[in-house]
N, C-alpha and C positions, 0 to 999 in steps of 0.2 A: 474550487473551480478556477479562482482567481488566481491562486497559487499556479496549479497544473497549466494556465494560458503562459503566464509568466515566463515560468520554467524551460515550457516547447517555444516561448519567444526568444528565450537565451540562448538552448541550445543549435535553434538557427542562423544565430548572428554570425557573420563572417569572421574568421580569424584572423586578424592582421599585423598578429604579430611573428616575424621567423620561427620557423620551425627548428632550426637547431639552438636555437638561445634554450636554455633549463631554466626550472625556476629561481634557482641562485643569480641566472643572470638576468632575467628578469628583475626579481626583487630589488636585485642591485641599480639595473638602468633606474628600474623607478626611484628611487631613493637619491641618483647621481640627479634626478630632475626635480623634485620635489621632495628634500629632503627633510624629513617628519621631524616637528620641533621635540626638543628634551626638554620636559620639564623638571628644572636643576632641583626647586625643593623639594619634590617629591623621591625622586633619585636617592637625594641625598640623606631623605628620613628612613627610606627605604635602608641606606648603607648603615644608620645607626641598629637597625633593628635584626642587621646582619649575624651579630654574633648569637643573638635567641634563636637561629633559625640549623637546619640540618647542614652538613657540610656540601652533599646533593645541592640544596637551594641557594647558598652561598656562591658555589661553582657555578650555575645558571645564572645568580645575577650579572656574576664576573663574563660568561662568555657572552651575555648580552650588551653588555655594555661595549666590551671591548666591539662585539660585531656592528655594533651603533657606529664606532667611529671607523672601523675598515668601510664601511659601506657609503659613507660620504663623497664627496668628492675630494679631490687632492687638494684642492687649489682651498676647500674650506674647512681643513681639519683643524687647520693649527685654530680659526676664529673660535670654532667650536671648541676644543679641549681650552684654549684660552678662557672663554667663559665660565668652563667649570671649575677648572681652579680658582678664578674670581669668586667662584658662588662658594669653594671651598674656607676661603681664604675670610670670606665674612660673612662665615655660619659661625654661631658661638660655640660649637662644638669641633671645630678646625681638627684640633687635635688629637682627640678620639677617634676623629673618621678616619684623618690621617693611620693611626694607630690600628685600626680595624685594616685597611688595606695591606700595612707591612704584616700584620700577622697574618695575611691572607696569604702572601710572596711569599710568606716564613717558613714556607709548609719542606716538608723532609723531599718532598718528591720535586723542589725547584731545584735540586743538588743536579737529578737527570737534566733541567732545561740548559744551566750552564755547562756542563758535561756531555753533554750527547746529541746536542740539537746541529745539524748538521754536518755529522760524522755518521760514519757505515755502522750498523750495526752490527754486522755481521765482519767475518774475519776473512771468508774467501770469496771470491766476484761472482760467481754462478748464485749463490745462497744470496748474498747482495742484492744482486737483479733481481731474485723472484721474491724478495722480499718486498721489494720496491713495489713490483707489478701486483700485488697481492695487496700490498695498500691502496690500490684504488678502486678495487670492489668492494673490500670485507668492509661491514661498517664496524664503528666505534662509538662506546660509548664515553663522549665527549665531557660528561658531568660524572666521571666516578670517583674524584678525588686526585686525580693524578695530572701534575699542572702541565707538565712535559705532552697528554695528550690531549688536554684543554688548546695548548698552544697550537699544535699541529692542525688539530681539526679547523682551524681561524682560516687555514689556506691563505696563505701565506704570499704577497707576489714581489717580485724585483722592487716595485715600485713604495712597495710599503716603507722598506728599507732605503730606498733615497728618499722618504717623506723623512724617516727618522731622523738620517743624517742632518735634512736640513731644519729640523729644529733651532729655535732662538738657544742663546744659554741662558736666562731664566726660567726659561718655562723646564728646559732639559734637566736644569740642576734641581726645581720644586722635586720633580718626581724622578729624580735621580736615585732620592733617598730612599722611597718606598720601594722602587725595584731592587738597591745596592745588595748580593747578598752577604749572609752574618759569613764572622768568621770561621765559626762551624762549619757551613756550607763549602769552604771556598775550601778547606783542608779537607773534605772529605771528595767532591770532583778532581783536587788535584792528585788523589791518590788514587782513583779509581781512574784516572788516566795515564797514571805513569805506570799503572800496573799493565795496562792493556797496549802500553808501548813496550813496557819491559817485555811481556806475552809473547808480540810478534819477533822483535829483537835476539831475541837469543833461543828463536825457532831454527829448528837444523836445516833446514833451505837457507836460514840469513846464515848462517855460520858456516853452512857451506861453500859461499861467495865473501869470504873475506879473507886477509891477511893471515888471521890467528885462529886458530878454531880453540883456541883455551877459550872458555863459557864466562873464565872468574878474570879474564880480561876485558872484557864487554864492558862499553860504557854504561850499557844497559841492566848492567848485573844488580849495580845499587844504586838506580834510579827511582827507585819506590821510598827508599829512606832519605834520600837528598832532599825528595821533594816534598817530603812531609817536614823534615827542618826546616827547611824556607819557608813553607806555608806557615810556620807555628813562630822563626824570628826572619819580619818582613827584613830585617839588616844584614844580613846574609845572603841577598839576591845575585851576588855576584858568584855565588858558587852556582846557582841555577845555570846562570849564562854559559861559566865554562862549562858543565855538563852537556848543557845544549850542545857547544860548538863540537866538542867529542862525540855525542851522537851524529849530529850531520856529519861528520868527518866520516863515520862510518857506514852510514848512510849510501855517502857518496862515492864511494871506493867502494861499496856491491855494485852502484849504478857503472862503474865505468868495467866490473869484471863482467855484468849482465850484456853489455856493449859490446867486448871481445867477444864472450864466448856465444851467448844466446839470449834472446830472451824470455819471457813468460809472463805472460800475463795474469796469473795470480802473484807471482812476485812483484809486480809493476804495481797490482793494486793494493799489495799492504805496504808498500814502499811509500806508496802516496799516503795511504793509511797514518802510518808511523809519523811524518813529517807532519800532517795536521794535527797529532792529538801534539805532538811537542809543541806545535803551536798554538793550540788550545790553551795548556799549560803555560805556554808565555803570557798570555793575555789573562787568566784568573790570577796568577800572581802578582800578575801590575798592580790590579785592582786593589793593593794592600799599600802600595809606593804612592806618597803626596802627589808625585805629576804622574797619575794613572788618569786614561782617556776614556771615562764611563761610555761617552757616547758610544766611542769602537768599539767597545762590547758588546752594548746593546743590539747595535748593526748589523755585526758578525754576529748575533743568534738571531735575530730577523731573518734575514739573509741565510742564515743553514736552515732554516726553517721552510723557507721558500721553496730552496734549492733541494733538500733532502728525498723526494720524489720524484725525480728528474734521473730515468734509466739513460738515457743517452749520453748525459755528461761521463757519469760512471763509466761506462762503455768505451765512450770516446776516449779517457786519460788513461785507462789502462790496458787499451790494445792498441793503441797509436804505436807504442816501443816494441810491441810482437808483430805488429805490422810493417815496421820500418827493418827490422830483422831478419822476416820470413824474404822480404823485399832481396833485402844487401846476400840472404846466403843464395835466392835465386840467382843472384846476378854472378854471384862466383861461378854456381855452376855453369850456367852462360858464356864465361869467359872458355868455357871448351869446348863451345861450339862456333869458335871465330878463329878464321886463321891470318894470321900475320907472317907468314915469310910462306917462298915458293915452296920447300920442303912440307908445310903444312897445308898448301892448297892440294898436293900430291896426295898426300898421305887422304884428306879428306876425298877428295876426288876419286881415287878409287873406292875408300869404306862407300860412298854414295851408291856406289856401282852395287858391291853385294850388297848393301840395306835393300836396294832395288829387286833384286833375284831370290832376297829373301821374302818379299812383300807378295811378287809370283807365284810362289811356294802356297803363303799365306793365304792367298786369294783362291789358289785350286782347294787345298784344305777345307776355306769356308764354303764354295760350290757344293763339297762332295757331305757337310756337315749336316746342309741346308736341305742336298736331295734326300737325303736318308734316314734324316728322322723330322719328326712331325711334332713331337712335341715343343711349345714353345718354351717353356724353362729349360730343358734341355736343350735346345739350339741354341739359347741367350749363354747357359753355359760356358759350351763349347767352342764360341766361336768367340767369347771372352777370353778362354784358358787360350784358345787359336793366336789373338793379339796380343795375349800378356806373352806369351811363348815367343813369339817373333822379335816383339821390341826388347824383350831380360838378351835374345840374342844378338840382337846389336849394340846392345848396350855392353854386354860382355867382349864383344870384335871391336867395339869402339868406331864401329857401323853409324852413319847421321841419317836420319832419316827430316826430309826436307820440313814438310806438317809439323813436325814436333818440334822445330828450331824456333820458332818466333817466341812461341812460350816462354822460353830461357833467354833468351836471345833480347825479349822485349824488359825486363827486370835487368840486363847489363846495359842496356840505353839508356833509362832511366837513370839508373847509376852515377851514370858520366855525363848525363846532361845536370844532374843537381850539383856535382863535385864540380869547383870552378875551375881546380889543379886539371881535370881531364878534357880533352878535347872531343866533343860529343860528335863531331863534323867527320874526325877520321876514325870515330868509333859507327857512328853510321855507314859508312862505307865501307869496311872493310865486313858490318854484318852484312852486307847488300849483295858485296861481292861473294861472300862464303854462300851465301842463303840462292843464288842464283846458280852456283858450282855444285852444290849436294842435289837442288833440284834437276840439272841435265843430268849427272852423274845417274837418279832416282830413273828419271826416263829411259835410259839408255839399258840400265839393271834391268829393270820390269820388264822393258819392250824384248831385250834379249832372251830371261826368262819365259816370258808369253810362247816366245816363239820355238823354243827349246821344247815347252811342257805340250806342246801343239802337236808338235812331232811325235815327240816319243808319242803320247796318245796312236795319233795314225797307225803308230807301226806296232803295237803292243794290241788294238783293238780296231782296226781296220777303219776309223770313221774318226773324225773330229770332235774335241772334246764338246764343242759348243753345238747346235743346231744350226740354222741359219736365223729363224728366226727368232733364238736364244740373244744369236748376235745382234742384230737388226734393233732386238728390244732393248739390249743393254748397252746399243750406240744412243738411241734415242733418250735414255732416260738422264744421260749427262749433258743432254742439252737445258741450255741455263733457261730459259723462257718459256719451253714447252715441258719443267718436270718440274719436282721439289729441292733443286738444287742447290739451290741459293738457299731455301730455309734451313736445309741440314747442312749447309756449310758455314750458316751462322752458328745454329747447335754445337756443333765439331768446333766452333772458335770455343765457343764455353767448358767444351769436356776439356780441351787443352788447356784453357786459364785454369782448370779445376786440378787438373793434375801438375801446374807449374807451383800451385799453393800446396801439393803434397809435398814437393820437392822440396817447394823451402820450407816446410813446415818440418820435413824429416833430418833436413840440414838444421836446422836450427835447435830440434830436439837429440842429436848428435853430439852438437856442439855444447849446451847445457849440461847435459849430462856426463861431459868427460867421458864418452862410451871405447870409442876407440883407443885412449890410455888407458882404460878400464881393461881391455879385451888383452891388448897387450902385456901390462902388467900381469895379471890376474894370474896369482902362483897353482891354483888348480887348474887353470885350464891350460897350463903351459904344460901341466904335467901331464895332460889326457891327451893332448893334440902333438904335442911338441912346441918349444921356443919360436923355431922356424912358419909351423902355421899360427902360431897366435897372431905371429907381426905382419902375415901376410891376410889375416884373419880380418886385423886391427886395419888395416891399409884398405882392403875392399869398401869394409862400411863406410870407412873417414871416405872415400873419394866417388863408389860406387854406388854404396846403401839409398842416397835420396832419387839418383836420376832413376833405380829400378824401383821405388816405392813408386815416383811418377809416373812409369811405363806401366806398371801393373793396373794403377789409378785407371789409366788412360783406356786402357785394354779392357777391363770391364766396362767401364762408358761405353765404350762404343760397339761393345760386344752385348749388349744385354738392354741400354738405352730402347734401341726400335724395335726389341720384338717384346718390352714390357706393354709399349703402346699396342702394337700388334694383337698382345694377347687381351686387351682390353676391347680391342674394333671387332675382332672378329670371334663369330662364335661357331663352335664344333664343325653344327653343318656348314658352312661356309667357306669350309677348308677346301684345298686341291681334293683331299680323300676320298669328300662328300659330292664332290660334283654330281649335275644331272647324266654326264655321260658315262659315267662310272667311272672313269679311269682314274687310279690310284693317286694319291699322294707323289709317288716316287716318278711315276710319269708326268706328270703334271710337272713338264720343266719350269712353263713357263707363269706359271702361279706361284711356284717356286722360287722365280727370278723377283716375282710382283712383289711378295710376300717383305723378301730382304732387300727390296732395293735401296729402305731408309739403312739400313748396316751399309748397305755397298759404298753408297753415296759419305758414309758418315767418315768412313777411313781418310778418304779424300782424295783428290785428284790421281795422286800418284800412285795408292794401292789398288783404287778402281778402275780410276780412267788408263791408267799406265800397266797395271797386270795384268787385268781382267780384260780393258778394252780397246789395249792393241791388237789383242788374242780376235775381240769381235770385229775389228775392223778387217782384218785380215780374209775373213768369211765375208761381207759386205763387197769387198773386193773380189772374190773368188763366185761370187754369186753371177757377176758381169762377166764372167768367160764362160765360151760357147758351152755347150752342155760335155762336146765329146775333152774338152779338158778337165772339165768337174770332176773332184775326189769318185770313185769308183765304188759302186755297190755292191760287197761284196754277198753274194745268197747267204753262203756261211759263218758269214763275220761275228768272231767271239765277244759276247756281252760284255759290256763295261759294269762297273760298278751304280753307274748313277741309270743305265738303263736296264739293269735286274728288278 
């Protein structure tokens, strides 16, 4: 009874301590505050009796210990490991304990701690990551014999590693010895590193990006037997060295062809890959050289150990140089959407015009898409294929359409603003000026168009393509305060950065790949197509292939974006088709209009407000004159399409 009062008194007690602290960190605050004494002879009888015990129990005493002194505070480890050595130092059995511990280091499996402890395990960056992310759910067992995952499960932090660093050098060199490994050990990680350098080294992607593609001239070729002589005579290190410097040599001469042509980031991250284990290897072979620096050793596997679960570094160092890339080939393409002399304000000035009259086109197409069928994947579709159709056409006229320039346009600024050789001031202006001329040019097309496709209308089917208050609805809806214009005009910034990173991502996989020397070259396909279309073949992709991979991009975003959501909001009955009044789907213009106004709006200004809604304004105005000038009723007036 006494118990069960207890118990319901505990479980009442208020909790006061954070709710996201775990119990690790828990255990730990309390231990940073009142740090539980070690009692040193018992520890230390405990450590003689180590070797009669399972390898299991041995491992657990070792991970306990070790977590005794991570769990301390910083400021009082060195006191504490100081005293144990003391208490090591005058136990009459110094040297057995001692000896107990080195055979404990000794184990076959510390070859992985100096070999593998903060290096990828994996060879390409995808399998990397999910490696990584995968070690922080799955558990481990921490005591199965294996010291490489004794160590890692210690969790490991930055800080550990600058406590290491700043050890005294007594105390660093007492247990310098017990951690130092044999020389077994050291020849058998440096060969299980030169092999997994050699591995990447003279993979057909590195040898594809160098000088020489002979395999048997690779620094790499007899890197696995160099490195097993040095390890075997420490007086020979000087052939390590030169070795070394001939791998970086070649190294560096992929990094600067990755530079010209493309990059990649699986090559970026065995690149990086390659360069640490050489330096891995630098540093186990010190360890055999009089003035070798135990401590930096010890550091640098603290320190990867820390580091070794950490996705965003990984991430970070090898998409930074695909990012810088995708960046510099957008801004190439960019450079063709700016003009520098009057001849090319011309030339653009009128493409602005027909990109314009093609956008007109564009915009009746998706009305007529929109009234006539009902299904929503079907309309996402078609009015996808509609915009991919439009823009592969001006992209082929070399047609600019105003929406799409910043995209490109904002990757050539950048450009020139990091480059100190370019003057970012007349590269801003001269996009200000181009970007102000495509969009009247846009206006002037569309508005012409509107009013072209208005007419024929009238005279082909006796009445106006729009309603009145088709029109009326679709002046309203581009007003910025009273619709959702501004949010799908943020949207529409996003599909366009979305499709500026196709572009350079297709320029960049272009460039990588030698495709277009490929296409060119390439003795069968000269001989199916002819010489002549290879090289015009080879031309299109080198200069055309990315800007249409990004109009395509572009054109499904924005064709299929708002009627996914559409198809999500609204159900069956809910359609124009379902109305209470009956009237169809196809009649139901103006549900029709409701339905796609996020498409209308998403093209942007110029394909809506300027195709579509010069077209309604025009009605708005024709509304305001007296009745007897009003378009005419005709009794027999032949059906249109959208009113069938």
């Amino acid at each position: 009874m006494g118990r069960a009062t207890v118990g319901r008194a505990r479980a009442h007690q208020p909790n006061l301590l954070p709710r996201h602290l775990s119990r690790y960190d828990l255990r730990r605050r309390a231990s940073q505050t009142f740090p539980a004494p070690m009692p040193v002879p018992l520890q230390l009888d405990q450590v003689l009796a180590l070797p009669l015990c399972t390898p299991r129990a041995r491992a657990t005493w070792v991970y306990n210990a070790l977590r005794y002194f991570l769990d301390l505070p910083v400021e009082s480890r060195v006191e504490r490991l100081t005293e144990f050595t003391t208490a090591i130092d005058a136990h009459p059995r110094r040297e057995e304990i001692r000896g107990i511990f080195r055979d404990f280091w000794s184990h076959h499996s510390y070859v992985r701690v100096i070999s593998e402890a903060g290096l990828p395990d994996e060879v390409f960056l995808l399998r990397e990551l999910f490696a990584r992310a995968f070690r922080h759910f799955l558990p481990v067992d921490e005591v199965q014999g294996d010291l490489y995952v004794l160590m890692d499960s210690l969790d490991f932090k930055e800080d550990d590693a600058r406590w290491l660093a700043s050890l005294p050098a007594p105390l660093l060199d007492w247990w310098a010895e017990i951690f130092r490994p044999r020389s077994s050990s050291i020849l058998a990680s440096c060969k299980i590193l030169a092999v997994r350098a050699t591995n990447i080294g003279l993979s057909r992607d590195f040898l594809a990006h160098s000088d020489d593609a002979d395999i048997t001239k690779s620094a790499f070729f007899t890197l696995p037997a160099l490195v097993e002589h040095v390890a075997q005579n420490p007086a020979d290190f000087s052939q390590w060295e030169a070795r070394r410097d001939a791998c970086e040599s070649e190294l560096r001469e992929t990094t600067r062809l990755l530079e010209e042509k493309g990059s990649s980031a699986s090559l970026v991250f065995r690149l990086r890959l390659v360069r640490l284990l050489l330096w891995r290897i630098q540093l186990i072979l010190n360890l055999q050289r009089p003035e070798s620096d135990s401590q930096k050793f010890a550091v640098t596997v603290v320190h990867g150990f820390a580091a070794q679960r950490k996705i965003h570094s990984v991430f970070n160092a090898s998409t930074h140089r695909l990012a810088r890339s995708v960046v510099e080939k957008t801004g190439r393409v960019g450079m063709h959407y700016i003009a520098g002399n009057m001849s090319q304000w011309r030339v653009m000035g009128w493409g602005a015009i027909v990109a314009g009259i093609i956008t007109g086109f564009t915009a009746l197409v998706k009305y007529s898409i929109s009234a006539h069928i009902q299904a929503p994947l079907i309309v996402a579709l078609g009015l996808s294929l509609n915009y991919a159709v439009s823009f592969l056409l001006m992209q082929a006229g070399g047609f600019l359409l105003a929406s799409k320039m910043p995209a490109a346009t904002a990757a050539t600024l950048v450009d020139a603003m990091e480059d100190p050789e370019k003057d970012h001031m007349a590269s801003l202006q001269a996009i200000s000026q181009t970007q102000t001329l495509v969009t009247i040019g846009n206006l002037i097309g569309a508005t012409l168009a509107s009013i072209a496709i208005d007419r024929m209308w009238n005279v082909l089917f006796h009445h106006s393509f729009l309603t009145l208050a088709e029109a009326e609805h679709g002046v309203h809806m581009l007003f910025p305060l009273q619709s959702m214009t501004i949010p799908f005009a943020i949207v529409t910034g996003i599909f366009l950065w979305l499709s500026s990173l196709a572009t350079g991502w297709t320029a960049n996989y272009v460039a990588l790949s030698g495709l277009a020397p490929a296409i060119s070259n390439s003795l069968r396909l000269r001989r199916k197509i002819g010489a002549s279309h290879a090289d015009t073949l080879a031309h299109w992709v080198s200069h055309n292939a990315p800007g249409s991979i990004g109009y395509i991009v572009l054109g499904f975003l924005l064709g299929s974006a708002p009627h996914c959501r559409g198809t999500l909001r609204h159900s069956p009955r809910s359609s124009p088709r379902h109305s209470r009044h009956g009237q169809s789907g196809i009649r139901s213009r103006r549900a029709v209009a409701e339905r796609h106004a996020a498409g209308s709006r998403g093209v942007s200004l110029v394909a809506r407000g300027s195709a579509c809604g010069s077209t309604q304004y025009l009605y708005v105005v024709r509304a305001k004159l007296p009745v007897s000038r009003a378009r005419p009723r005709h009794p027999r007036r032949k059906s249109s399409p959208l009113r069938s």
